[in-house]
C-alpha positions as CSV (number, residue, x, y, z in Angstrom):
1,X,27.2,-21.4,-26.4
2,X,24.6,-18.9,-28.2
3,X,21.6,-21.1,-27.4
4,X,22.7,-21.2,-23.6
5,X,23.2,-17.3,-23.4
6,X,20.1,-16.7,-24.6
7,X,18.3,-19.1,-22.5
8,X,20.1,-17.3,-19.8
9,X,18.8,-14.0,-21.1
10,X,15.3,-14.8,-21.5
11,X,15.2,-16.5,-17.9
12,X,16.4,-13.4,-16.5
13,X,14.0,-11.5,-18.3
14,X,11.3,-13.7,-17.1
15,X,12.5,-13.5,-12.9
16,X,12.7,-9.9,-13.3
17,X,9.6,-9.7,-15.2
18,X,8.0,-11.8,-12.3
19,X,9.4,-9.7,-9.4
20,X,8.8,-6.5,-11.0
21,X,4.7,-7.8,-11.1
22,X,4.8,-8.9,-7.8
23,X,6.3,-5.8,-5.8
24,X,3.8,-3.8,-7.8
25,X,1.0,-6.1,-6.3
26,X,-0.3,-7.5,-9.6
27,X,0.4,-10.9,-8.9
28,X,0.1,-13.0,-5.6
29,X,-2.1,-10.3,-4.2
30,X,-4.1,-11.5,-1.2
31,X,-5.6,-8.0,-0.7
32,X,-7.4,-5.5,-2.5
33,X,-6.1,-2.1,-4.4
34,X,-8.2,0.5,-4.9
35,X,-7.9,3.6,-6.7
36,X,-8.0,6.8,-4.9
37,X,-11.8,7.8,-6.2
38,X,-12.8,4.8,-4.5
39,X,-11.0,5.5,-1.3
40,X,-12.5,8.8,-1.5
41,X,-16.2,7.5,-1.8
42,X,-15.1,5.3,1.0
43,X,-13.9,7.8,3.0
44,X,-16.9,10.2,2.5
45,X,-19.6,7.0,3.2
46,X,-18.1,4.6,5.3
47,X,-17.3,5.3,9.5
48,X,-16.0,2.2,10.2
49,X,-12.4,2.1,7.9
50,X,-9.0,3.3,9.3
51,X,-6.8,5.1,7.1
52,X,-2.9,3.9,7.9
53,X,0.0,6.1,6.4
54,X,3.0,4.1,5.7
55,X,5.5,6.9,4.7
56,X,8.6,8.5,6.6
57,X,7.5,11.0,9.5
58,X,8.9,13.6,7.3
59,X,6.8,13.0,4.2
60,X,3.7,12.7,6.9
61,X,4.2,16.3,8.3
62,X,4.1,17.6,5.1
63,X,0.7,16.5,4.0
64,X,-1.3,13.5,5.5
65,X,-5.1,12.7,5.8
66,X,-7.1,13.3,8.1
67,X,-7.1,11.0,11.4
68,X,-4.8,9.1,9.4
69,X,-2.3,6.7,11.7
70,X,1.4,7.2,11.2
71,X,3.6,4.0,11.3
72,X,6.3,4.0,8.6
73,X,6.3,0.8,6.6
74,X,10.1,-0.2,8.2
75,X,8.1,-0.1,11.9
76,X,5.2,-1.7,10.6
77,X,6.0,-5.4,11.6
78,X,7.0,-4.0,14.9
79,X,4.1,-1.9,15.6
80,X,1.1,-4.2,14.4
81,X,-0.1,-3.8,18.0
82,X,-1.3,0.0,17.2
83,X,-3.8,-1.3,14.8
84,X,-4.8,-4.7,17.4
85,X,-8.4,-3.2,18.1
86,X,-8.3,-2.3,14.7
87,X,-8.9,-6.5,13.2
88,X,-11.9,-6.4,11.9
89,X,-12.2,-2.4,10.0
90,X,-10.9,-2.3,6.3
91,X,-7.6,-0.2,6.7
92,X,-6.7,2.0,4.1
93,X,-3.3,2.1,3.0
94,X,-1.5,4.6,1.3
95,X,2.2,5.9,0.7
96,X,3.2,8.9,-1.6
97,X,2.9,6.7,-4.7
98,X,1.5,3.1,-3.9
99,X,4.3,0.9,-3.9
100,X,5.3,1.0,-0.1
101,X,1.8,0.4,0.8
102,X,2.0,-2.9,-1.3
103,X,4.2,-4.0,0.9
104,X,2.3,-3.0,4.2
105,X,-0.8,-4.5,2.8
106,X,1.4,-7.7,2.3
107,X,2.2,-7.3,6.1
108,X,-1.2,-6.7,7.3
109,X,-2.7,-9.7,5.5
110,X,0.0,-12.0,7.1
111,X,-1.6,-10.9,10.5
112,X,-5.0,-11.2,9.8
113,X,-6.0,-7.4,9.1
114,X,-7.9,-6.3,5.9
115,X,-5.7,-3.9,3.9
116,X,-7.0,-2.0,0.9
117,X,-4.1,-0.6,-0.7
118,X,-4.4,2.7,-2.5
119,X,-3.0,2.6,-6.0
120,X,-1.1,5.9,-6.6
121,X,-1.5,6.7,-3.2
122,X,-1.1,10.4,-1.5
123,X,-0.3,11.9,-4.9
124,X,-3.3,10.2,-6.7
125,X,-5.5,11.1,-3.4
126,X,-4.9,14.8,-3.8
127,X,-5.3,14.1,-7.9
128,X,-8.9,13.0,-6.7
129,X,-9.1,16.0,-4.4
130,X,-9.0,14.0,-1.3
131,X,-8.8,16.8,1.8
132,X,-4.9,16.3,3.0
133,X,-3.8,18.1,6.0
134,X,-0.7,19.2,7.9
């Protein structure tokens, strides 16, 4: 009975160890993550990227960036159609801490966009002094 509870245990460990990788996008990634020094450098060189914020409209009209487009991750799926024209630019994805925009990059690359997901996201943006606006 010992050997089977711990076999139990340790299989549970394992699933949970397995999920907890995956929603943080370190396994089974099909897109990129960068962190927010690179998004900056993008930001500051690059005129072809869109930046897509994935939080609440609350959290946006306290702080975004700049020209940044609004559509909350629970919309996303819904609202792909905002970002149509937008197929073939790298999208930069960001929420307050980079674990919503996990899941929006996982969206995004399902319908042929090019996510790059900012680890950290707004918080590590203004940590890299990244100009946020409101």
């Amino acid at each position: 009975m010992k050997q089977t509870t711990n076999i139990l245990y340790w299989s549970l460990m394992l699933v949970m160890g397995i999920y907890f990788a995956y929603t943080k996008g370190w396994i089974l990634a099909n897109f990129d993550s960068i962190s927010p020094s690179q998004a900056k450098i993008l930001l500051e060189e690059e005129n072809n990227i869109t930046l897509l914020d994935v939080r609440t409209i609350q959290e946006y009209k306290e702080g975004h960036l700049r020209d940044a487009t609004l559509i909350p991750l629970s919309e996303l799926a819904d609202n792909l159609k905002k970002l149509s024209n937008r197929k073939e630019q790298k999208i930069i994805v960001y929420c307050r801490s980079g674990n919503r925009s996990i899941s929006a990059s996982r969206i995004l690359v399902k319908n042929g966009f090019t996510p790059l997901n900012v680890k950290q996201g707004i918080i590590g943006l203004m940590g890299a002094g990244v100009e946020i606006i409101k």
